[in-house]
C-alpha positions as CSV (number, residue, x, y, z in Angstrom):
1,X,-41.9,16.5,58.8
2,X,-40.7,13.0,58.6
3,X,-37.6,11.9,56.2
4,X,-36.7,8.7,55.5
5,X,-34.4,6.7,53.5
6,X,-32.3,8.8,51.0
7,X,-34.3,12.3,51.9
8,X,-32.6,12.4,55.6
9,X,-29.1,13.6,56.4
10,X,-27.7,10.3,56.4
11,X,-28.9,8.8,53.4
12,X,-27.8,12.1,51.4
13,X,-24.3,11.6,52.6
14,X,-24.2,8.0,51.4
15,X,-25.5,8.7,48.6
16,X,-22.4,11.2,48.1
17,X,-20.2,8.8,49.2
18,X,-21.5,6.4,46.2
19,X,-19.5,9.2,43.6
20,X,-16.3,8.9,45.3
21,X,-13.9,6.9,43.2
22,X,-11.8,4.6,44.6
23,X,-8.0,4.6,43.2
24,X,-5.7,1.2,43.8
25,X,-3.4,1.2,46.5
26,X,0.6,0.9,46.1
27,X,0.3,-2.2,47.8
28,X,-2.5,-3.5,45.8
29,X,-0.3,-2.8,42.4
30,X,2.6,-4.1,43.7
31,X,1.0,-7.7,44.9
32,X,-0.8,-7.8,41.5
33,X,2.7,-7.6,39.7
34,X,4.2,-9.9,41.8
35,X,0.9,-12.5,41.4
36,X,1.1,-11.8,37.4
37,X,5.0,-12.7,37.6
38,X,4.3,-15.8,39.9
39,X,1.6,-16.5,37.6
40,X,4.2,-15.8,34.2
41,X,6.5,-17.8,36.0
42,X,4.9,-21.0,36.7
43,X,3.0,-21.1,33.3
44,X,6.5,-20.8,31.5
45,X,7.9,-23.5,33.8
46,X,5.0,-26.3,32.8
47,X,5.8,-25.6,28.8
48,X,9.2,-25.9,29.6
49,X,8.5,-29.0,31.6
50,X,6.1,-30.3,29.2
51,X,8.2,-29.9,26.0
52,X,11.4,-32.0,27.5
53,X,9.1,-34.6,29.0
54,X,7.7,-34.6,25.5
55,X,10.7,-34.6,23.7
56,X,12.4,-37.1,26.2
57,X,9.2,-39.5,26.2
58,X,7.8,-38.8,23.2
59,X,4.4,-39.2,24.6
60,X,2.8,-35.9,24.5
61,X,-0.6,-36.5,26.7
62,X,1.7,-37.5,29.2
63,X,3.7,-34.2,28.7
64,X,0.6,-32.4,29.0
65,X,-0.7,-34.2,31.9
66,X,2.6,-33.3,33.6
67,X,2.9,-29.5,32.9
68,X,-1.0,-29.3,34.3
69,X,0.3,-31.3,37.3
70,X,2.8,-28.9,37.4
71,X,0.7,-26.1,37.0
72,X,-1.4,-26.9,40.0
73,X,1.2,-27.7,42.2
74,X,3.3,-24.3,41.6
75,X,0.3,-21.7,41.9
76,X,0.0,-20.9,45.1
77,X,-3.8,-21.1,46.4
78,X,-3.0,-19.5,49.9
79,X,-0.9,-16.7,48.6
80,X,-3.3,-14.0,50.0
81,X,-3.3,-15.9,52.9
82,X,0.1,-15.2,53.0
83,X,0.0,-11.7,52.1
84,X,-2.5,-11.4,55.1
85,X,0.0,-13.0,57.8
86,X,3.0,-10.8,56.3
87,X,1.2,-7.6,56.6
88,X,0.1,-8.7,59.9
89,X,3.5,-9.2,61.5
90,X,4.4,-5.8,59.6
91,X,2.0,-4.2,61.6
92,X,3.0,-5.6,65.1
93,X,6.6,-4.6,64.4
94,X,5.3,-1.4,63.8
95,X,2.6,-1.3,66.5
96,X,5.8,-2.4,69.2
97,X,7.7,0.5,67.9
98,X,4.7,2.2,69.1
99,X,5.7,4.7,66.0
């Protein structure tokens, strides 16, 4: 007899592996605090900037305008990149400990 797809051996252990759940990593909560500080950070830094350039300038499209600039130019957009190289030098320190 012939099985295919789901009825052989292989298909019934991925379709075990479908019920396993997957729980978050300590390093995965740890750089999603840090990103939602980063994040709380820069957010409360354009308000701040916006109010004073609003209350300096009394102009405030141009206080918005700024704390968007501001907004954009704090968040970092290669951050995991980051993350990436910093676990990857972690990993050669470790790898020429030869731990």
């Amino acid at each position: 007899m012939c099985a295919t797809g789901q009825r052989t051996e292989l298909g019934r252990i991925g379709k075990s592996l479908t019920s396993i759940a997957v729980e978050a990593s300590p390093l995965r909560d740890e750089i999603a605090r840090l990103t939602r500080q980063l994040a709380l950070l820069g957010v409360g830094l354009c308000l701040l900037l916006a109010l004073l350039y609003w209350l300096l300038r009394d102009s405030w499209l141009d206080a918005l305008l700024a704390g968007i600039t501001l907004a954009m130019g704090i968040l970092p957009q290669e951050f995991p990149v980051i993350m990436i190289v910093f676990l990857a030098l972690g990993a050669r320190r470790i790898a020429s400990h030869r731990c």
